[in-house]
C-alpha positions as CSV (number, residue, x, y, z in Angstrom):
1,X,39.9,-15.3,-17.2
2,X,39.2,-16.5,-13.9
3,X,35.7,-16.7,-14.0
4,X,36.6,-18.5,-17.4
5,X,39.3,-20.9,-15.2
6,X,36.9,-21.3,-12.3
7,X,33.5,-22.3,-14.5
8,X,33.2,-25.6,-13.8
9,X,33.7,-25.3,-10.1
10,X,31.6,-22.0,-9.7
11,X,28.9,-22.9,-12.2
12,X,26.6,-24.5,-9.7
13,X,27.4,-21.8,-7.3
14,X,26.4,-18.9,-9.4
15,X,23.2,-20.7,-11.8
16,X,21.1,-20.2,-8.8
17,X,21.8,-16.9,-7.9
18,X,21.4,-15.9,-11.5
19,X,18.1,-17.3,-12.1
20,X,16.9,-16.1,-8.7
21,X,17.7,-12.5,-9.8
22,X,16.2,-12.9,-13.0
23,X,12.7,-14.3,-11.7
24,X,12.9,-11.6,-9.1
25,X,13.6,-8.9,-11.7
26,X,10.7,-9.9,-13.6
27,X,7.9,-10.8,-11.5
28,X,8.9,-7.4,-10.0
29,X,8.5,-5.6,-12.9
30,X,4.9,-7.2,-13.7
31,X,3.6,-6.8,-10.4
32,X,4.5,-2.8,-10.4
33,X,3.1,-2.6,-13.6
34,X,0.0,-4.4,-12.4
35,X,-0.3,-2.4,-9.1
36,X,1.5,0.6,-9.5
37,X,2.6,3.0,-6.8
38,X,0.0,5.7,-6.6
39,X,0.9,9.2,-5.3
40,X,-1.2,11.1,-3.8
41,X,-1.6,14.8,-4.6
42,X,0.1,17.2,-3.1
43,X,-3.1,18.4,-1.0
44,X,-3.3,14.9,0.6
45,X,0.1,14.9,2.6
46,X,-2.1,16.1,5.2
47,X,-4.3,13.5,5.3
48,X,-0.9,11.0,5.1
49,X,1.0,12.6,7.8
50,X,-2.5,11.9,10.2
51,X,-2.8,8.2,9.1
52,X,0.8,8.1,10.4
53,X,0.1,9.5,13.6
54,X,-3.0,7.2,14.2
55,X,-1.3,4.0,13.4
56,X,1.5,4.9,15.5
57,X,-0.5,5.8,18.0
58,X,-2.9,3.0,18.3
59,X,0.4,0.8,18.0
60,X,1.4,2.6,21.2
61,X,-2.1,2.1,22.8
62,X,-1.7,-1.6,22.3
63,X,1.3,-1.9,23.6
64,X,0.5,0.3,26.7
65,X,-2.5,-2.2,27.3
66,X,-0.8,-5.3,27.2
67,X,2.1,-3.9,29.5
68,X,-0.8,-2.4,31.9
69,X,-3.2,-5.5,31.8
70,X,-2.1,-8.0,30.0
71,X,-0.7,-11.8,30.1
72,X,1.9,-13.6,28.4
73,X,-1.0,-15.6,26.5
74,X,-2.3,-11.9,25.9
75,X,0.7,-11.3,24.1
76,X,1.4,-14.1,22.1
77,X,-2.1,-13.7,21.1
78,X,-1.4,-10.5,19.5
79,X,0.9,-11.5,17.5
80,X,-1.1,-14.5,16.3
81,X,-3.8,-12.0,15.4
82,X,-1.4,-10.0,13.8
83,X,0.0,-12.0,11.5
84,X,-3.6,-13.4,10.9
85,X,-4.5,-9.8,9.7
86,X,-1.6,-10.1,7.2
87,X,-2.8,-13.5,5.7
88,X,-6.2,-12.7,6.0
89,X,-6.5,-8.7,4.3
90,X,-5.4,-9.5,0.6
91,X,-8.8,-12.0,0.2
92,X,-10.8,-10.0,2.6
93,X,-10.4,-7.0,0.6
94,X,-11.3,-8.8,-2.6
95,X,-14.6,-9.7,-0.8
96,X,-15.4,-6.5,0.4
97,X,-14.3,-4.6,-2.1
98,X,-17.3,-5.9,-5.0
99,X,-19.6,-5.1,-2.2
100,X,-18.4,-1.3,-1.9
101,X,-18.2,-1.0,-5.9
102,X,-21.7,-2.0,-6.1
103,X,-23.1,0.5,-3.2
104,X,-20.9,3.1,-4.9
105,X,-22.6,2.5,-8.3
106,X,-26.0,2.5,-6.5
107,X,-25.2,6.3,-5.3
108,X,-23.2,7.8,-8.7
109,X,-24.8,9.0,-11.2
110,X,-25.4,7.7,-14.6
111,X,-22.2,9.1,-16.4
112,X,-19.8,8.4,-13.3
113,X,-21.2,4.7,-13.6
114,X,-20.6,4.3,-17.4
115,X,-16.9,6.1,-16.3
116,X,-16.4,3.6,-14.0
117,X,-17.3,0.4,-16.0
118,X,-14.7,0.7,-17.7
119,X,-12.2,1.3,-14.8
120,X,-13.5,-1.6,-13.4
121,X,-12.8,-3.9,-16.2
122,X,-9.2,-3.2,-15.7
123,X,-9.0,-3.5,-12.2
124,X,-10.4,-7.2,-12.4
125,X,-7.7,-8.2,-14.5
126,X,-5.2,-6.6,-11.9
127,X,-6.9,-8.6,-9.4
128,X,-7.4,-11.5,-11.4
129,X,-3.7,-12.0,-12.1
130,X,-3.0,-11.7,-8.2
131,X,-5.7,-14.0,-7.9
132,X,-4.3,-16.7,-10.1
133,X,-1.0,-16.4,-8.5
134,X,-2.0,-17.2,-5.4
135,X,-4.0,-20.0,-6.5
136,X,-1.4,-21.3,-8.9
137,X,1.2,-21.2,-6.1
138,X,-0.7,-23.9,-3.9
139,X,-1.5,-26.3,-7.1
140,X,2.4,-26.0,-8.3
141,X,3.5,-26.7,-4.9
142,X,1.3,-29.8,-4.2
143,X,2.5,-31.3,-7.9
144,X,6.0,-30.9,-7.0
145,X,5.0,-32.7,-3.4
146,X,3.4,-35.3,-5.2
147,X,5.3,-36.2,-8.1
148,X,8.7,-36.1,-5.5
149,X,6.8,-39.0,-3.5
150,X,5.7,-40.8,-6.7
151,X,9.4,-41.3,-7.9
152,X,10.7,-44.8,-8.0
153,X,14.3,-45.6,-7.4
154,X,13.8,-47.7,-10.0
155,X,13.4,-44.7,-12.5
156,X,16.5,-43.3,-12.0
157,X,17.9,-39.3,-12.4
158,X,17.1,-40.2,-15.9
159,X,13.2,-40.5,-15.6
160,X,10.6,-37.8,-16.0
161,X,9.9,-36.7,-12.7
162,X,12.8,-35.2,-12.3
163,X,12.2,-32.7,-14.9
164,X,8.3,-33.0,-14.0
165,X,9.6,-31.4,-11.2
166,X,12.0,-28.9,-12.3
167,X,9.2,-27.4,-14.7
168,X,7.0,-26.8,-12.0
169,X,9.4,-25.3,-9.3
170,X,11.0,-22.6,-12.0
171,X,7.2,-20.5,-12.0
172,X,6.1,-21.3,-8.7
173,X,9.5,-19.7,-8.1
174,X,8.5,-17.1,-10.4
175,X,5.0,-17.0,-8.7
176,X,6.3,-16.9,-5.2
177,X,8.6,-13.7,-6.2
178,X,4.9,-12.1,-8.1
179,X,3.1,-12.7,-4.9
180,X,5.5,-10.8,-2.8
181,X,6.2,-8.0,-4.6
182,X,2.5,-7.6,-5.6
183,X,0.6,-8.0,-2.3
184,X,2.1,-4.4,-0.5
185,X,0.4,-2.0,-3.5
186,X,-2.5,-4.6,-4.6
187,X,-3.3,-3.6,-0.9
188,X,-2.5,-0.3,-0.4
189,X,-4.3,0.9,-3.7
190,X,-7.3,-1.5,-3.2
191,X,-6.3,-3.5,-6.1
192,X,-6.5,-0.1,-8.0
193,X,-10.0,0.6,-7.1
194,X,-8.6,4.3,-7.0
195,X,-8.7,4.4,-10.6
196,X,-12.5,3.6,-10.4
197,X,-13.2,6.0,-7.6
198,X,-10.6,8.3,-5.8
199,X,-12.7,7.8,-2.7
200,X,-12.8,3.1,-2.9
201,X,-9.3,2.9,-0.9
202,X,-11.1,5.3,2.1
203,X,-14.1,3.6,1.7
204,X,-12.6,0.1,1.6
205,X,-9.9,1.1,4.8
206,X,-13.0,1.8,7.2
207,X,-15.1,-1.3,6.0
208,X,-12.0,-3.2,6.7
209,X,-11.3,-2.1,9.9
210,X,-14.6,-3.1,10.9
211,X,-14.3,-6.6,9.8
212,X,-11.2,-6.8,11.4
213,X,-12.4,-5.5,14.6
214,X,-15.4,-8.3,14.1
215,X,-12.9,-10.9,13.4
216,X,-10.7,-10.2,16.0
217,X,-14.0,-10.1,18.8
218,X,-14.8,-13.6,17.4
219,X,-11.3,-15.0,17.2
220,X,-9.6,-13.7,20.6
221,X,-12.4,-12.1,22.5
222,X,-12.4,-8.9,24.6
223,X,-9.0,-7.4,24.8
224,X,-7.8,-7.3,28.4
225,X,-8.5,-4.6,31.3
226,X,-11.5,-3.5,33.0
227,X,-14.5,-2.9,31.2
228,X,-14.2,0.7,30.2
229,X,-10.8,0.2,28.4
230,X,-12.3,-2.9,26.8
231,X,-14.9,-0.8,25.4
232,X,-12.6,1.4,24.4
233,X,-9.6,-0.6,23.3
234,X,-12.7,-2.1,20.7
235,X,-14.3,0.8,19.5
236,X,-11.8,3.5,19.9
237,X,-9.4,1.8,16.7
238,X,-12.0,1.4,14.2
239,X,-13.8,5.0,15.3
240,X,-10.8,6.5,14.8
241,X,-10.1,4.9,11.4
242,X,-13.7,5.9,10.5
243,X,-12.8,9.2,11.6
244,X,-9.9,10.3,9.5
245,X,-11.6,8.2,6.5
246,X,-14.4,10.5,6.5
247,X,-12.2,13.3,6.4
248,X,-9.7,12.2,3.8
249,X,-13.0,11.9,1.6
250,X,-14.0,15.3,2.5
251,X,-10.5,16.7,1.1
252,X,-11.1,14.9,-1.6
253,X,-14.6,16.6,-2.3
254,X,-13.3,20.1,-1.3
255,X,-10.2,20.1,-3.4
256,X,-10.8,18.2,-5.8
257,X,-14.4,17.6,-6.6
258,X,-15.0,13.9,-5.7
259,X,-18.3,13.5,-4.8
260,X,-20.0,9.9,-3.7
261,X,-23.7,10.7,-4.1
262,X,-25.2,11.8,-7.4
């Protein structure tokens, strides 16, 4: 009865938080459909529990260096490069990871690749949904930019723009709720290049790390300290990366049969 009472003035308030859910709920449910959380065997907690203590580790490192050596430009240059890695890995790994597919197909043989054809297909739709999200996101945005500055006051609230606008912002709302819920698994299962090859998320971690090592030579130069611990401050994150990829795909070929080559 009091919601009942109290609709007209709590109507506004509670529109908003309604639809909000609702867009959340379902864009949630399509991107975990999309990218689904992938376990990994029970075999594999090993090779888990080390990726754990080499990120934390090398997060430790880092921050060791910068309190040794480093600047407060060195550290607000971290965290530019940081948040650049976020921005930067979901398109990065959909660059790289056609190039690793194809290399992969080059060693397998000729039953894996027609296997893997068709595990492809679906994996390009996954990706191609995230894809035009993220594109789609941009585009509604600048509509809703443009047709807001093309209003009149001479149209009034009872011109089109103002519903122009409305249908745009209710799926880039939509859109902005897919993206966020969809980038964390599209990147940790490779945009579900798992289900092509158990061993493409390995293989597509230690060709990232090496871009991003590149990248991060390019963008912010040698990391600071003397030369030795610039050497190894470069090398010593993506070697270990490599390191515990290599074994992780070595499980995989003693437990469970995953071979690369032919």
């Amino acid at each position: 009865m009091w919601l009942v009472l109290l609709a007209p003035c709590t109507w506004f308030a509670f529109l908003p938080l309604v639809l909000c859910y609702s867009f959340a709920r379902s864009a949630r449910i399509r991107a975990h459909r999309l990218f689904p959380h992938t376990h990994r065997a029970a075999g594999d907690r090993h090779v888990t529990r080390v990726q754990k203590v080499r990120a934390w580790t090398a997060a430790a490192m880092s921050l060791l260096l910068l309190a040794m050596y480093g600047k407060p430009e060195d550290v607000a240059e971290a965290q530019e490069q940081y948040m650049m890695r976020l921005a930067v890995t979901p398109p990065l790994l959909l660059l790289s990871a056609p190039v690793v597919i194809a290399v992969l197909f080059r060693w397998a043989s000729a039953e894996t690749r027609s296997a893997m054809r068709v595990r492809v297909r679906a994996a390009l739709r996954s990706a191609g949904w995230y894809i035009g999200a993220v594109t789609a996101v941009p585009l509604l945005g600048g509509a809703i930019i443009l047709l807001d500055r093309n209003q009149t006051p001479s149209s009034g609230p009872a011109g089109a723009a103002p519903w122009l606008i409305l249908a745009a912002a209710l799926p880039l709302a939509w859109l902005l709720f897919f993206v966020g819920f969809a980038t964390g698994p599209a990147v940790r299962t490779g945009f579900n290049t798992a289900a092509v090859h158990a061993a493409l998320p390995a293989l597509l971690t230690g060709t990232l790390v090496w871009e991003f090592a590149a990248m991060s030579l390019l963008a912010g130069g040698l990391p600071p300290g003397p030369p030795v611990i610039q050497a190894l401050a470069v090398i010593g994150g993506p070697a270990s990366v490599t390191a515990v990829v290599w074994w992780e795909i070595s499980r995989l070929r003693t437990l469970f049969g995953v071979t690369l080559r032919a």
